[in-house]
PAVOZA-757714 format. One record per residue (C-alpha): residue in three letters; x, y, z. Coordinates in steps of 0.001 Angstrom, whole numbers, padded with zeros to 6 digits, always signed. Layout:
<recs>
alaXYZ/...
</recs>
This chain:
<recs>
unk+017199+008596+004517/unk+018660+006625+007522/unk+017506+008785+009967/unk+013659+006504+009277/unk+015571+003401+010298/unk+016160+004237+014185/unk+014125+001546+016054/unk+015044-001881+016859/unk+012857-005002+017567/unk+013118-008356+018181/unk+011644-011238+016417/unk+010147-013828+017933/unk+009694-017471+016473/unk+008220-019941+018233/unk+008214-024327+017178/unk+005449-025760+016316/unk+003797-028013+019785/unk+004075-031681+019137/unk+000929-033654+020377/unk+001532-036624+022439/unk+000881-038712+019586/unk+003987-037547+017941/unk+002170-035187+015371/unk+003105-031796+014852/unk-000157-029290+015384/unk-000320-025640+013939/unk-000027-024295+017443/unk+003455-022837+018626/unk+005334-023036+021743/unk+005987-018981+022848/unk+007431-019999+025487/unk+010261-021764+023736/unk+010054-018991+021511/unk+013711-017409+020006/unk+014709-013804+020056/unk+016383-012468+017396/unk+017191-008698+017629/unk+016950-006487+014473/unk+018501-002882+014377/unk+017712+000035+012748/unk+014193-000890+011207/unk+011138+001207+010842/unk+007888+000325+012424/unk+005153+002919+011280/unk+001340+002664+011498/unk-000468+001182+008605/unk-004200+000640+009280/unk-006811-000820+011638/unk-009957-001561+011616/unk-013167-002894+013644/unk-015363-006003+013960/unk-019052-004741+015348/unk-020124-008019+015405/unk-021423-010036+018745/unk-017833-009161+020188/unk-015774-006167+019256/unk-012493-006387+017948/unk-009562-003803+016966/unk-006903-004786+014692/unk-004247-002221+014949/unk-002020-002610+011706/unk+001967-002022+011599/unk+004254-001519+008906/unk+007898-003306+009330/unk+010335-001583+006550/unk+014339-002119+006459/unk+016985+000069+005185/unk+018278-000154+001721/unk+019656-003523+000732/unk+019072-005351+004303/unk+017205-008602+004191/unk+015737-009861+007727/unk+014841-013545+008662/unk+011323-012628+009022/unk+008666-015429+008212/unk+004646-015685+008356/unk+003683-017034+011727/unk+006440-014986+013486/unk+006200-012618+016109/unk+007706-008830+016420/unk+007933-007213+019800/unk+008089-003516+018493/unk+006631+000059+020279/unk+006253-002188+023634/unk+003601-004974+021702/unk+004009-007803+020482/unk+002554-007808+017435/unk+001699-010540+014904/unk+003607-010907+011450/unk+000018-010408+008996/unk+000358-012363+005545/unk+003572-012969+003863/unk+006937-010855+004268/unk+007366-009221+001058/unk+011221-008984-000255/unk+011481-006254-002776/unk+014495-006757-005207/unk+015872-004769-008105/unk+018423-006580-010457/unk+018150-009477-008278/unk+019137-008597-005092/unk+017007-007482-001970/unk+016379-003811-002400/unk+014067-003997+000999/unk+011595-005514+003057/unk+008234-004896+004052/unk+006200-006848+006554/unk+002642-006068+007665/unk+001707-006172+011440/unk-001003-006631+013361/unk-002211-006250+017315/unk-005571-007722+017970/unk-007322-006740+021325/unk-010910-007867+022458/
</recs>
C-alpha cells in the first residue's frame, strides 16, 4: 500500500496581517508565509465544479491522504503547493483515528481560476 504515498508537498502557512491600528484582520501575509515539507503523501483528484454565473469560475478539487498512522500539521486556512499549484486547504482537515490514535488524514483541496 505504500507505493500510493510517493509525492511530497509543502505546506504553506501564512500570519494573519496586522492593521495599523494594531488589530489583527482575517487576511494573511504569503509572503511571510512558512514552508513545511511533507513526504510521501498522496494528492489525488476529488471533484470540481463550475459557477455560470456573470463570471465563470472552476474549482478544481484535491484530495490530501497520509500513510497509515502519520499525522501532518495541516490546518484550515493553510496552503499546499502540490502537482506544481498551490492549492487552498477546503474546510477542516479531518484526522481519522481508531482506538485513539491517528489512523490517517484526509484534507480536501481546492484551485480556483477565473
Amino acid at each position: 500500500m505504500t507505493l500510493h504515498y510517493t509525492q511530497t508537498v509543502v505546506i504553506l502557512r501564512a500570519p494573519f496581517v496586522t492593521d495599523r491600528y494594531g488589530n489583527t484582520t482575517s487576511d494573511r501575509d504569503w509572503d511571510r508565509a512558512t514552508r513545511t515539507t511533507v513526504r510521501r503523501v498522496s494528492v489525488q483528484p476529488d471533484t470540481s465544479a463550475e459557477d455560470t454565473g456573470d463570471r465563470p469560475v472552476v474549482v478544481t478539487g484535491w484530495r490530501l491522504i497520509t500513510r497509515t498512522g502519520v499525522d501532518i500539521d495541516l490546518a484550515p486556512g493553510d496552503r499546499v503547493d502540490a502537482l506544481g499549484r498551490v492549492l487552498d486547504v477546503d474546510g477542516d482537515v479531518a484526522r481519522w483515528t481508531v482506538g485513539g490514535r491517528i489512523h490517517h488524514v484526509e484534507a480536501r483541496l481546492k484551485e480556483v481560476s477565473g
